[in-house]
BANU-827617 format. One line per 4 residues: number of its first residue (from 1); their letters; for each residue x, y, z of N, C-alpha, C. Coordinates in pm, whole numbers. Layout:
BEGIN
NUM = a = X/Y/Z/X/Y/Z/X/Y/Z; ...
This chain:
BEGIN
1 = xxxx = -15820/6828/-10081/-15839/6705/-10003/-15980/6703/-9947; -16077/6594/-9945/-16184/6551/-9901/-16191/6537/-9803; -16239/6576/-9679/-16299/6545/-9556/-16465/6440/-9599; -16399/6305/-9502/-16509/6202/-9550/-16589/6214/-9389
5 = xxxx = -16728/6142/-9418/-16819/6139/-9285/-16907/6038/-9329; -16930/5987/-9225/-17041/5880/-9245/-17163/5959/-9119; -17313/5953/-9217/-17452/5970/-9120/-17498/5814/-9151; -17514/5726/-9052/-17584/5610/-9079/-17754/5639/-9000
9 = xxxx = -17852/5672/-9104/-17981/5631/-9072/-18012/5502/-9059; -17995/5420/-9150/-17962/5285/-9185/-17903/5192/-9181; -17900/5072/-9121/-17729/5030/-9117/-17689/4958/-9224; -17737/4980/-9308/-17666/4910/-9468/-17639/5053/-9547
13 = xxxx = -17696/5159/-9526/-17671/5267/-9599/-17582/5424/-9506; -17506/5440/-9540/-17432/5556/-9540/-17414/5688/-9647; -17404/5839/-9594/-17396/5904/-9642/-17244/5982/-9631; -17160/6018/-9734/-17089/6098/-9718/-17090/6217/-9770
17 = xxxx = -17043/6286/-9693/-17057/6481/-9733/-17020/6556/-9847; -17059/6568/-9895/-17032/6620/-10028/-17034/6619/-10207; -16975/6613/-10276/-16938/6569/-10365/-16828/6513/-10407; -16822/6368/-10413/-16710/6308/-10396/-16686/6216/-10489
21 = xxxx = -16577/6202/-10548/-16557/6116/-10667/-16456/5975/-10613; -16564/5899/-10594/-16522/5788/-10561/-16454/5674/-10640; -16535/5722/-10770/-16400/5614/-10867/-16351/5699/-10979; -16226/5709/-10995/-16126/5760/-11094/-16087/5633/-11167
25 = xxxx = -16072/5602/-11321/-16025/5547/-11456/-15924/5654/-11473; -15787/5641/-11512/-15739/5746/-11534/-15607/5648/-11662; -15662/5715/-11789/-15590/5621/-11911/-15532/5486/-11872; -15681/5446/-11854/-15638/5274/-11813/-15603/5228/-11948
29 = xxxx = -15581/5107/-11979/-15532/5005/-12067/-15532/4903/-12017; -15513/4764/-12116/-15546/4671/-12061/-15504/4593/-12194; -15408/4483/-12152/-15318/4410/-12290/-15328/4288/-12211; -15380/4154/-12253/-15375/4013/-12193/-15279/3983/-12294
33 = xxxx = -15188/3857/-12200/-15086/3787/-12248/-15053/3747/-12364; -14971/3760/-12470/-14925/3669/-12594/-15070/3749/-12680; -15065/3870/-12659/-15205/3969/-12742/-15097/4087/-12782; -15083/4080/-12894/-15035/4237/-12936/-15086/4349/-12933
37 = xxxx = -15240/4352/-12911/-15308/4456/-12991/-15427/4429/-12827; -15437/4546/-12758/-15471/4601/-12628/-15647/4612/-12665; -15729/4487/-12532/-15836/4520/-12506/-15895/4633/-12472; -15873/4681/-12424/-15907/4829/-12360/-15792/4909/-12369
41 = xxxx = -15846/5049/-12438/-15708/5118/-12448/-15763/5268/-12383; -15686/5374/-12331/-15704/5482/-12279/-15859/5525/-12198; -15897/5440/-12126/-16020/5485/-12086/-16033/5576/-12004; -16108/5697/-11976/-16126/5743/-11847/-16274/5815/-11798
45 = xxxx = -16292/5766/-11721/-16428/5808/-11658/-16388/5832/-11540; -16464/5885/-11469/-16536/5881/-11294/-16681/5851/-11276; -16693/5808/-11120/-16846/5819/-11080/-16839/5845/-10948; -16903/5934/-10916/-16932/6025/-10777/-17061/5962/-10675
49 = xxxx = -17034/6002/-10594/-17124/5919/-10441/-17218/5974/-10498; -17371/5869/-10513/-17478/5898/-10535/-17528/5889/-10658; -17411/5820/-10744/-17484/5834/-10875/-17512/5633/-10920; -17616/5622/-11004/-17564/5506/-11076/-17516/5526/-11219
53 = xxxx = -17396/5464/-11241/-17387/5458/-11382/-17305/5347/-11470; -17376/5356/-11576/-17424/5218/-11680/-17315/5198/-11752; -17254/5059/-11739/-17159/5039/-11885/-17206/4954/-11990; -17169/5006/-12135/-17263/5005/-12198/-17169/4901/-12319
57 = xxxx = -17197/4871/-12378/-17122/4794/-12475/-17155/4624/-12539; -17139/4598/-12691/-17192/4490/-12730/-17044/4388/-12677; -17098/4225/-12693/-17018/4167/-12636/-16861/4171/-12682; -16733/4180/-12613/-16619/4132/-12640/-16611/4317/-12629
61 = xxxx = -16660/4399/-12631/-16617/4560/-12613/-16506/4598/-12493; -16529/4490/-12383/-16417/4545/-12277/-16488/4597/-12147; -16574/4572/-12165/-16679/4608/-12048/-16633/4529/-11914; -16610/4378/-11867/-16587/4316/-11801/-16414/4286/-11761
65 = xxxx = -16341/4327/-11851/-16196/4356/-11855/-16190/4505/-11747; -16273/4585/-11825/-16260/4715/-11707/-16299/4667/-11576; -16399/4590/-11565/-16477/4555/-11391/-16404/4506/-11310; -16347/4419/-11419/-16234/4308/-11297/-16104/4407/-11296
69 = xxxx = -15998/4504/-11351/-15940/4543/-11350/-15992/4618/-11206; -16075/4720/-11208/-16102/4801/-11093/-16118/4716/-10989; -16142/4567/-10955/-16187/4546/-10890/-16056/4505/-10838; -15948/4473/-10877/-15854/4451/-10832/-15813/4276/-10921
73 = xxxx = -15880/4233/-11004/-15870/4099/-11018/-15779/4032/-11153; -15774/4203/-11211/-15646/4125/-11341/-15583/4270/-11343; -15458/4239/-11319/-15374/4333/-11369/-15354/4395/-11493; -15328/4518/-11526/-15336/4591/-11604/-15169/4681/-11627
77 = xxxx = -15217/4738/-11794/-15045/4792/-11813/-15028/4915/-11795; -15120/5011/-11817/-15090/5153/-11846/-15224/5194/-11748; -15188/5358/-11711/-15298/5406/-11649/-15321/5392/-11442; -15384/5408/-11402/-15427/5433/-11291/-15563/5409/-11218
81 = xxxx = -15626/5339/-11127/-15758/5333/-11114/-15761/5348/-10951; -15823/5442/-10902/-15833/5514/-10737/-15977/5457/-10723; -16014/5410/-10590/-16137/5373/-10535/-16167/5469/-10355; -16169/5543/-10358/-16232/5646/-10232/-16087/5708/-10209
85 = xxxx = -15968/5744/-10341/-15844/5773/-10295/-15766/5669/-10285; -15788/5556/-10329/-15708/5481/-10280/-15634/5383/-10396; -15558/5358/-10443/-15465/5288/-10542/-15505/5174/-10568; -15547/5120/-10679/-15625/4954/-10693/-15498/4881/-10680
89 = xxxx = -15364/4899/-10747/-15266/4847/-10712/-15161/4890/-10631; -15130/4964/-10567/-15056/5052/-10423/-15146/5003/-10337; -15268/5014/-10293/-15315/5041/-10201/-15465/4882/-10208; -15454/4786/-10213/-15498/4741/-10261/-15653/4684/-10177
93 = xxxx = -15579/4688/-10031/-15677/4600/-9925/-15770/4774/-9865; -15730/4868/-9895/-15792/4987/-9842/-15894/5017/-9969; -15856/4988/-10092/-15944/5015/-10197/-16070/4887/-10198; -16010/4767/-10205/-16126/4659/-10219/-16232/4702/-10094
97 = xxxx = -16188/4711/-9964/-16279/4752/-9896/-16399/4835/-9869; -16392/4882/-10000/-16490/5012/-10032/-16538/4928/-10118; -16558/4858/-10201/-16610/4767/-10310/-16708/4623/-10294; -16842/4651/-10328/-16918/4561/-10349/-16920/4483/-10477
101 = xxxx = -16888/4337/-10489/-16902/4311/-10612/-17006/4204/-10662; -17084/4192/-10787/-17179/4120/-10814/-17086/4038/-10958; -17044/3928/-10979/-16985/3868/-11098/-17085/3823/-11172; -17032/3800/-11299/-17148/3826/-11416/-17180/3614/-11451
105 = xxxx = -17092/3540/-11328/-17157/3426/-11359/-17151/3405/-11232; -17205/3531/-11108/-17276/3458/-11011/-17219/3349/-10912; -17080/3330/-10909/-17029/3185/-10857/-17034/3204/-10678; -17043/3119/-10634/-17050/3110/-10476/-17032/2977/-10431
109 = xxxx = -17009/2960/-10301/-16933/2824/-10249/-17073/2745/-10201; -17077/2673/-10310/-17204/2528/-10290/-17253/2514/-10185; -17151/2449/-10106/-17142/2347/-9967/-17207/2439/-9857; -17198/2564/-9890/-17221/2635/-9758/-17379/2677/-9758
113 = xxxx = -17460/2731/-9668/-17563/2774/-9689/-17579/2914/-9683; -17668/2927/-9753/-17728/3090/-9770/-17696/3233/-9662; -17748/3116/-9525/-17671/3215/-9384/-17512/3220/-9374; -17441/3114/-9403/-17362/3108/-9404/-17212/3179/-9517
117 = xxxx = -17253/3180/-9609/-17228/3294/-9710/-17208/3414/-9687; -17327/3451/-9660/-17316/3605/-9602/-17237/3604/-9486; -17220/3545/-9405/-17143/3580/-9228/-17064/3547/-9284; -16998/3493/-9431/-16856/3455/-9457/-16798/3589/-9540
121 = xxxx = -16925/3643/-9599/-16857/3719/-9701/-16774/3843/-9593; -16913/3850/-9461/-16917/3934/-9353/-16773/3955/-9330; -16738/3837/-9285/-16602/3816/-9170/-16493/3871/-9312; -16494/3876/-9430/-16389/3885/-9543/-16376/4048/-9522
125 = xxxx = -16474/4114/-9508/-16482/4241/-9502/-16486/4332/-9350; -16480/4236/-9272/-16496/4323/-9155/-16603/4375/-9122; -16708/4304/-9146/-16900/4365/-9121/-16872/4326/-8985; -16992/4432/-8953/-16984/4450/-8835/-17119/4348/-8774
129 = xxxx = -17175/4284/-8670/-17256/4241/-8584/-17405/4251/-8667; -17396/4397/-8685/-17563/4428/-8706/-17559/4459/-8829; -17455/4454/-8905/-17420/4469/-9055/-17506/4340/-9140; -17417/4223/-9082/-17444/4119/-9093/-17612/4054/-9076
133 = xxxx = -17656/4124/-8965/-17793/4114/-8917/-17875/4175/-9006; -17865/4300/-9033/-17933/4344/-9176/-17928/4289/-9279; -17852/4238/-9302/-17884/4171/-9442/-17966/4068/-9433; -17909/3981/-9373/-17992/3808/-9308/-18114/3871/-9305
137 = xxxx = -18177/3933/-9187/-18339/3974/-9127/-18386/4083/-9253; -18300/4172/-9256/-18414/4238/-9359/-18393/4251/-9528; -18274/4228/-9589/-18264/4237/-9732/-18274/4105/-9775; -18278/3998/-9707/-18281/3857/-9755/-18441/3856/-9741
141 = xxxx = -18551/3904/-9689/-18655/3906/-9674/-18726/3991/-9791; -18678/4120/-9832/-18702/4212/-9966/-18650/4141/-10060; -18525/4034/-10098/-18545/4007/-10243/-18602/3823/-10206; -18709/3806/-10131/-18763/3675/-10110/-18662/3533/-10139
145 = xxxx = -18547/3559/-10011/-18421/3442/-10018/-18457/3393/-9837; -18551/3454/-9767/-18566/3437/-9639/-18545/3273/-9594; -18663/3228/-9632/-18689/3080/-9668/-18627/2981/-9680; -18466/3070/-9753/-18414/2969/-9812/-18240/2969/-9770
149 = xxxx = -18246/3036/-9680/-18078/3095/-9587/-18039/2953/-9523; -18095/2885/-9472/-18027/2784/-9375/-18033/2645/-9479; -18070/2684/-9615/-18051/2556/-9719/-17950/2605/-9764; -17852/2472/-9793/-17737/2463/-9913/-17760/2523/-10023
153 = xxxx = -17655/2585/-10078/-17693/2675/-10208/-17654/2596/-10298; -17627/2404/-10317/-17590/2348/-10389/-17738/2332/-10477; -17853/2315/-10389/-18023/2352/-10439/-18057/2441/-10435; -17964/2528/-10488/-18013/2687/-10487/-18079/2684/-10660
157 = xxxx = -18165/2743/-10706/-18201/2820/-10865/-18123/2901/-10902; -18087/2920/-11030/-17974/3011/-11076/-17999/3165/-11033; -18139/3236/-11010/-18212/3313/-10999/-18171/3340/-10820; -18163/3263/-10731/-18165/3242/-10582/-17998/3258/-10540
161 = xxxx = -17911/3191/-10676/-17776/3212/-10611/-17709/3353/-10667; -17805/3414/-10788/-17783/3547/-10801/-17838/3658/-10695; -17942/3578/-10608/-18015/3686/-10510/-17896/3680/-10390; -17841/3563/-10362/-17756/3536/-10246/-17646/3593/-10249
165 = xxxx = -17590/3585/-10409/-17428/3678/-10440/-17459/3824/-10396; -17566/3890/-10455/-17630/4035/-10444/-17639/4084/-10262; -17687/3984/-10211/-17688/4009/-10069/-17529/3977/-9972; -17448/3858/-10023/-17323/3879/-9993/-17208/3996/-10026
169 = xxxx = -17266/4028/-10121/-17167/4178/-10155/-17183/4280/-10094; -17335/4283/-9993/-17381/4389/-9992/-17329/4394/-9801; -17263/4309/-9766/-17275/4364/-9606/-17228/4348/-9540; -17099/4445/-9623/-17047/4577/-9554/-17038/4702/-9574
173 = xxxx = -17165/4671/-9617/-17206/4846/-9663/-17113/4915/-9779; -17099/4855/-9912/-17025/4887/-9982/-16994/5048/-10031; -16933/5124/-10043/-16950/5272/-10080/-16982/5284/-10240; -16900/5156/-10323/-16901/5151/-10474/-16928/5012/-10494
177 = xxxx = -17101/4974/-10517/-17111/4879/-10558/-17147/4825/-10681; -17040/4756/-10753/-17042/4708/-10939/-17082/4550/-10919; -17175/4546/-11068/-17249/4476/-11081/-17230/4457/-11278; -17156/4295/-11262/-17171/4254/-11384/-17283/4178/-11461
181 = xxxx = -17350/4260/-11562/-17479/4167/-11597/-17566/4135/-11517; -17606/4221/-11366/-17686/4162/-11279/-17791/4146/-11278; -17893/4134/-11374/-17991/4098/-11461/-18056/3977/-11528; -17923/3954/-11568/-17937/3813/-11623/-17981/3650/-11535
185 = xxxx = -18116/3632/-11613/-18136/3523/-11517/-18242/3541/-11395; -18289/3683/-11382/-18400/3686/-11295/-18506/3732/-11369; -18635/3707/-11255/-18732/3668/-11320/-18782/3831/-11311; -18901/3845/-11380/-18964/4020/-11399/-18959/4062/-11263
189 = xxxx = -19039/3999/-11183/-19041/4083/-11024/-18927/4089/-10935; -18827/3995/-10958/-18652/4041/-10873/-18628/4168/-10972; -18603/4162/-11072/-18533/4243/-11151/-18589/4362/-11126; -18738/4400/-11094/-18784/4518/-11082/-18750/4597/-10942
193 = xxxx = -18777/4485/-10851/-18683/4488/-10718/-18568/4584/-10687; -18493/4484/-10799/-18336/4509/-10763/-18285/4615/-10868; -18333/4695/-10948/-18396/4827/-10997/-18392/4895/-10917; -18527/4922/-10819/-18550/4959/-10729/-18437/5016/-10614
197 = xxxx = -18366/4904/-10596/-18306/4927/-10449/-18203/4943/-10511; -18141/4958/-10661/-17999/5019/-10678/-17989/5151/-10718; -18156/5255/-10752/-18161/5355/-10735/-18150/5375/-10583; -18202/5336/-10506/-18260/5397/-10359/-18059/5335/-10321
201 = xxxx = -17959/5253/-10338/-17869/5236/-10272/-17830/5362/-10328; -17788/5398/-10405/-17704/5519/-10493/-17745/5670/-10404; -17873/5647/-10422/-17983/5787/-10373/-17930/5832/-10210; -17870/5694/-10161/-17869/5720/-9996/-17696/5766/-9973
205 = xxxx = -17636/5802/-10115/-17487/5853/-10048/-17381/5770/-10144; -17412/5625/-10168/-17333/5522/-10255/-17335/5576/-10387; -17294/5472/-10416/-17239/5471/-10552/-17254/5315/-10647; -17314/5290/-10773/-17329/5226/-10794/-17261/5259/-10944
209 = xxxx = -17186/5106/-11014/-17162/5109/-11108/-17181/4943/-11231; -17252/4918/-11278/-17307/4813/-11346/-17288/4796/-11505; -17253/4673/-11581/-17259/4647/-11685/-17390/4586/-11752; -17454/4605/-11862/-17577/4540/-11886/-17606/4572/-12054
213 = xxxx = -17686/4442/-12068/-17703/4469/-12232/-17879/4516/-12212; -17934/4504/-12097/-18104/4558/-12101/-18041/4724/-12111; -18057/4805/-12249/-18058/4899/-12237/-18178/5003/-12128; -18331/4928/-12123/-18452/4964/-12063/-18431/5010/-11945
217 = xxxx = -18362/4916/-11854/-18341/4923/-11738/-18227/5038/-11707; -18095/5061/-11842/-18017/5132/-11794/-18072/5262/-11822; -18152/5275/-11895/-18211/5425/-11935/-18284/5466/-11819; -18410/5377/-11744/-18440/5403/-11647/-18398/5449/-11506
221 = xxxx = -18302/5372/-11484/-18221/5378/-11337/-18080/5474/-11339; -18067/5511/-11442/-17895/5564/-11460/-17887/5672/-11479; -17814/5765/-11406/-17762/5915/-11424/-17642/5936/-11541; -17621/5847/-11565/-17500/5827/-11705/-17422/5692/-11754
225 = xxxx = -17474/5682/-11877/-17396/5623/-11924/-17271/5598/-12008; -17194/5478/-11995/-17076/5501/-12043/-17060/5364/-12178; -17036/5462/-12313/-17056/5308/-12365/-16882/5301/-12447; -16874/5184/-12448/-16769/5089/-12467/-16765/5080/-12599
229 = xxxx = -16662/5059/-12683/-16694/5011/-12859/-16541/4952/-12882; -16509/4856/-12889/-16351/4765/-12947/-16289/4838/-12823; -16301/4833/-12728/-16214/4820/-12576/-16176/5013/-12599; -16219/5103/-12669/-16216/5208/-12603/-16378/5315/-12604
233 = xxxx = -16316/5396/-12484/-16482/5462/-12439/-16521/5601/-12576; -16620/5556/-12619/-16652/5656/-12736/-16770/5748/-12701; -16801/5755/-12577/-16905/5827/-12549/-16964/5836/-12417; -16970/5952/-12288/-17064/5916/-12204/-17196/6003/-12221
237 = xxxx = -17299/5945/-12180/-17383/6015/-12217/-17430/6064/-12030; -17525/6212/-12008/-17536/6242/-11885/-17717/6235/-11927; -17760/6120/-11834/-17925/6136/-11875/-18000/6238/-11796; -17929/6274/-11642/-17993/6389/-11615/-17986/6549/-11705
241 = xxxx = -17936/6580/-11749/-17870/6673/-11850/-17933/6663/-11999; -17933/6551/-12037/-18018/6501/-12167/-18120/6423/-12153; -18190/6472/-12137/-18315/6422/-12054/-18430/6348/-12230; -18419/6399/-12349/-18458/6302/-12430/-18349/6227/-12508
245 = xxxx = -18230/6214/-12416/-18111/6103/-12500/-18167/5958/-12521; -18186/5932/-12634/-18235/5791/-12670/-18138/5702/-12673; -18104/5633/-12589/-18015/5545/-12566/-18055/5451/-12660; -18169/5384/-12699/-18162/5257/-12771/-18111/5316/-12949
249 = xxxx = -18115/5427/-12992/-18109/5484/-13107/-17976/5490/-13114; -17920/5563/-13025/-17782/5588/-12996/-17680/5441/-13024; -17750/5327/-12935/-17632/5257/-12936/-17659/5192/-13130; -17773/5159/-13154/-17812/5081/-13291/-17763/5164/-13382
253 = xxxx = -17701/5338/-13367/-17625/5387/-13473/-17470/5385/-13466; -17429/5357/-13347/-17291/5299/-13293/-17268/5204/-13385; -17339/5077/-13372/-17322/4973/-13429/-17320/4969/-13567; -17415/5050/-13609/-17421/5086/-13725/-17332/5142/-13787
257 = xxxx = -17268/5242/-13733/-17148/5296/-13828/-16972/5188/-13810; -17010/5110/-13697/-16857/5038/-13672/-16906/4931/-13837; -16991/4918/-13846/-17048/4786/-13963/-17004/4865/-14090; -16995/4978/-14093/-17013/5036/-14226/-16831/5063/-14236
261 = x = -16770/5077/-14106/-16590/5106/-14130/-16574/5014/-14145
């Protein structure tokens, strides 16, 4: 059993003690309705506080079936998925609570504004006062949304309501924060940004876990990747450990041999 602790230097970032495996896959599966034949079949991974790591896979692989499953958002048939210990389906409001999420089309409520979003996502999660305050004053200021908090996000840029989702997920200090495609749609200098600050979130104790077809970015930022092929996992790779693993070679001979069966 884990003895957990929080050191807050930061008030968006927390550290817990040890080595801790914050997300367990344990022979998930995954069969949608009036489908005989199972999107995702036997998967299992983990990812431990402090790491980021990459899911990897060409489209229709099962990549986004796994995200929303963990996240709590489609039920699943076989298997098990724990978030800080905690049951995605037993335990459901103790697991989401540990969970930051970024959706891969970005959706958010129009009508409201930018400040308003966040103190909403706030109040969903139980952020705290200065939780809330950090994000608004200082992370809405690092990915340049400052400007634009007390405007309707109905005139938001597709680019601005992906910066606003990114900052609503983020505050309540998520322990495991997943990110579908969060890439898509920003311009070179967010993206390098938000690079940036999902090594340095991971680095400070979290945990980050993301889907993406920019292999560049996942080779760069990722302690392992996990790649996907017809909804089961055929490979993780550990980039600290394999330090010349060529990910872009790797996946173009994946593909290559599913073309040739």
């Amino acid at each position: 059993m884990y003895v957990l602790y929080r050191i807050f230097s930061d008030p968006i970032y927390s550290v817990w003690g040890g080595d801790y495996t914050l997300l367990e896959v344990n022979n998930f599966s995954k069969k949608y309705r009036n489908n005989k034949n199972y999107s995702v079949q036997h998967v299992n991974f983990e990812v431990w506080d402090g790491q980021v790591v990459g899911l990897v896979g060409s489209n229709g692989a099962g990549k986004s079936t796994i995200i929303k499953s963990i996240i709590g958002v489609l039920p699943f048939q076989e298997g098990t998925i724990n978030i800080g210990g905690f049951n995605i389906v037993k335990e459901p409001e103790s697991a989401k609570q540990l969970i930051g999420y970024v959706p891969d089309d970005h959706s958010v409520y129009e009508k409201l504004t930018g400040r308003e979003y966040i103190n909403y996502m706030g109040s969903l999660y139980h952020a705290t006062k200065e939780q809330k305050e950090y994000v608004v004053n200082v992370l809405a200021k690092e990915f340049d949304l400052e400007s634009a908090l007390d405007l309707q996000i109905a005139g938001y840029s597709h680019g601005m309501r992906q910066k606003v989702c990114i900052l609503g997920s983020l505050v309540h200090q998520p322990k495991l924060w997943i990110l579908d495609e969060p890439m898509v749609g920003l311009d070179h200098q967010t993206m390098i940004q938000l690079c940036e600050f999902i090594r340095k979130y991971a680095d400070s104790g979290n945990s980050v876990l993301f889907s993406s077809h920019n292999l560049d970015v996942v080779q760069k930022i990722c302690d392992r990747v996990i790649f996907i092929k017809k909804g089961k996992l055929v490979h993780i790779a550990d980039l600290k450990s394999e330090k010349e693993f060529d990910l872009d070679r790797f996946y173009m001979q994946l593909n290559e041999v599913s073309k040739n069966v």
